[in-house]
C-alpha angles and dihedrals in degrees: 000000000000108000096230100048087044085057096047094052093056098041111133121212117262125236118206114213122212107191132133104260123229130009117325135196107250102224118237090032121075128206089025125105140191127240107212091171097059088049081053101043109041096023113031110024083055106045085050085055099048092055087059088258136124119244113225122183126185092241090047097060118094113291129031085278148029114226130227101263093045088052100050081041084060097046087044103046111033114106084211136030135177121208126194113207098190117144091357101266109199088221093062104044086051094059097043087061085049081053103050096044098052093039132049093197149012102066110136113190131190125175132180116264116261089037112126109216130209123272093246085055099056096075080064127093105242122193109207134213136196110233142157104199097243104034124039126194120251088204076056110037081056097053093037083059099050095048088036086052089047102052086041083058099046087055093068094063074064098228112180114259103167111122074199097049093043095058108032118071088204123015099191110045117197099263119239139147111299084229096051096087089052094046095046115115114230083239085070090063092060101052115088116256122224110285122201100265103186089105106026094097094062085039092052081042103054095040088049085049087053086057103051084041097052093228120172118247094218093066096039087062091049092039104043100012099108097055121080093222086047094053097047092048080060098066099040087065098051078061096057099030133058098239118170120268094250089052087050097050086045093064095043095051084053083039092059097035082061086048094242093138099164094060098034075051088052101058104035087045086058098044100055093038081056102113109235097354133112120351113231109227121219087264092052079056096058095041091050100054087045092063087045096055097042095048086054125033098198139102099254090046082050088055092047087057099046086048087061097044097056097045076055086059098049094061091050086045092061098043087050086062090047112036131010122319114264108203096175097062089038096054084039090055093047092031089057090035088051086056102054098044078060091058093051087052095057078043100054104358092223122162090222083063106039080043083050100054094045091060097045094044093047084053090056085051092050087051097047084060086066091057117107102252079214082059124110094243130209074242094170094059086048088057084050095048093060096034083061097042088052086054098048089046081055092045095044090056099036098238139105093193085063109143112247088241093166086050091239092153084056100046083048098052096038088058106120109227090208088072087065113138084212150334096289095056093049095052090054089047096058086043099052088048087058099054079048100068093032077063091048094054092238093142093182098059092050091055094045093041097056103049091045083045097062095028081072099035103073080051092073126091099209130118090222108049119084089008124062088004097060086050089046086051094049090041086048089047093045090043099053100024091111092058083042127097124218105037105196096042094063091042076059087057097046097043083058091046083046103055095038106050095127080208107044088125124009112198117205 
């Protein structure tokens, strides 16, 4: 067998190991001392070894010292590292952060007992030892291995572990001036954005095949719908052939629910600018200034998108007057318009805007009201609606420790799942009582609600669960963390949504 290739195949994973080196002085007590090296030597080198991986530790590379950039090569690049948090050393907190900012996963900490750890560490799993700083346990050292080898283990099914990771949606924006989404003209939102083009030229090909081959679109959605390239074929086709408006919306419903905005924009875009063709329904509307606000996240895109919705209410406006009432789609139209105006608040953090989303948000409750309590009930969205009222109550008086005077923690938990419209809903519904009682403190239902969220979850059969919803979760949880209470409890939360996003990355 060729030598390099033999070395290759029995090449272990590194772990880089981030430790004060040496003895240290334990502080608050004076004449003892901590001895890193034996930690190293009898605790961490073996349980690295034990889970089929090589050690690596800054003072062992070549050379005294590691330099800076090695050492931020290291932190970057290792698929595991191991971090001990005893005595607090400044060094390695600092480059845990560097950690936990360039790597979603495979962070392992241990600490000594009787250390207090910051508030930011506590959403971390910690693994504790008993140690004097001069004489360790055998009894200990056994059963520090074994937990040490497991959670070394565990890392490798590369669950995500980032506190940084967990609560931000993106941790490294595009950067821009700070000015640009204010100086933007509306004409820019309706003209398409860069798409990635790398595989535009197959997707134009196959949709340009389906025509020449008459094939029925129907089928095509059923047939190719799953799969990202499919679905963009799709719409492109919806570009070169004359489908029916229903078709259109269709694809760029399944467009949106795969996060490809600028092409599920483009058609839809197409389809409504199109004189004396299809009629966009209220819900078309909504649809449609969705797609606007998430393929842009600025103030004039969320404008664009509020224009839409509300011509969306108008329509149902005007039907209310003429036929029965329909107080779902109206609570859908202000509970959607209400959202939005949320967003532009985060965005500009105006009190027209915090004012606006209050009163459309009231008036879905107010519709709600009309709905037939023996109705099956959007009764995720419900759940929203109150989670987002309690925030804007919190906002509006500046703090997060407000009292729940209206009893929205209460409506939310009381909402029978069984009333559920669908599957969706249902599964919103689980997750946003969830962040309820994370808000409430009740640890235990948050543990026991997640697992049993996502348990039933993958049994679903739906695009939308478990993809684009889990990111909409962890986006509604960053959003809104800092109106929030209970800070680590919902990071737990958004580690699980994060792990277990079924599309967090569609190859073609």
């Amino acid at each position: 067998m060729n030598t390099v290739l033999e070395e290759k195949a029995i090449a272990k994973d590194k772990c880089f190991v981030v430790m004060p080196f040496g003895v240290k002085p334990i502080p608050d007590e004076p004449n003892h001392y901590f001895d890193f090296d034996k930690v190293y030597r009898i605790v961490i080198r073996r349980a690295i070894e034990e889970a089929g991986m090589e050690p690596i530790r800054a003072d062992e590379q070549t050379g005294s010292h590691i330099i800076h950039s090695e050492m931020f090569k290291e932190l970057r690049d290792r698929a595991f590292v191991l971090a001990d948090l005893s005595l607090g050393n400044p060094n390695v907190y600092y480059e845990l952060g560097i950690r936990h900012v360039l790597s979603p996963g495979g962070t392992i900490l241990m600490c000594r007992e009787g250390t207090e750890l910051p508030f930011d560490i506590r959403l971390s799993r910690v693994i504790f030892y008993r140690y004097n700083g001069k004489d360790i346990d055998w009894e200990v050292v056994e059963e520090v291995v074994l937990r040490l080898k497991d959670a070394l283990m565990s890392a490798k099914e590369k669950r995500p572990d980032s506190p940084v990771h967990a609560l931000l949606e993106k941790v490294f924006p595009e950067c821009q001036n700070p000015t640009q989404q204010y100086q933007a003209s509306a004409s820019e939102i309706e003209m398409p954005k860069t798409e990635n083009t790398e595989n535009k030229i197959f997707e134009e090909m196959a949709a340009r095949q389906w025509v020449e081959q008459k094939k029925e679109p129907g089928e095509l959605i059923k047939q190719y719908g799953d799969s990202l390239f499919g679905a963009r074929a799709l719409g492109e086709l919806c570009m070169i052939s004359d489908l029916k408006g229903e078709q259109i919306v269709e694809i760029a419903v399944l467009l949106y629910f795969k996060m490809q905005y600028d092409l599920s924009f483009r058609i839809l875009d197409k389809l409504h600018c199109k004189p004396g063709g299809y009629k966009f329904t209220p819900e078309d509307y909504v649809k449609f200034g969705s797609v606007i606000s998430e393929r842009d996240h600025s103030k004039v895109a969320a404008d664009e998108g509020l224009k839409k919705m509300k011509m969306g209410l108008e329509i149902a406006q005007s039907k209310v007057k003429s036929e029965n009432n329909n107080p779902y789609q109206i609570f859908s139209l202000y509970n959607s318009i209400g959202g939005l105006h949320l967003w532009k608040w985060h965005i500009t953090k105006s009190t027209l805007e915090l004012k606006n989303s209050i009163e459309n948000l009231e008036k879905a409750v107010e519709s709600v009201k009309g709905i037939d309590d023996k109705t099956k009930r959007p009764v995720g969205r419900i759940a929203q609606l109150y989670l987002r009222l309690l925030i804007l109550k919190r906002i509006q008086e500046g703090s997060t420790q407000r009292y729940d005077r209206e009893g929205y923690i209460s409506i939310i938990l009381k909402i029978d799942e069984s009333q559920a419209i669908d599957e969706r809903e249902e599964s919103y519904l689980r997750w946003y009582k969830i962040i309820a009682y994370a808000d409430s403190g009740n640890e235990r239902k948050v543990r026991e609600g997640t697992i049993n969220a996502i348990q039933k979850d993958v049994l679903l059969n739906n695009k939308e669960v478990g993809g684009i919803q889990y990111v909409m979760l962890r986006r509604f949880i960053e959003n809104n963390l800092e109106f929030l209470q209970n800070h680590t409890l919902l990071g737990l939360i958004s580690q699980d949504l994060q792990y277990s996003t079924r599309l967090t990355k569609i190859e073609y």
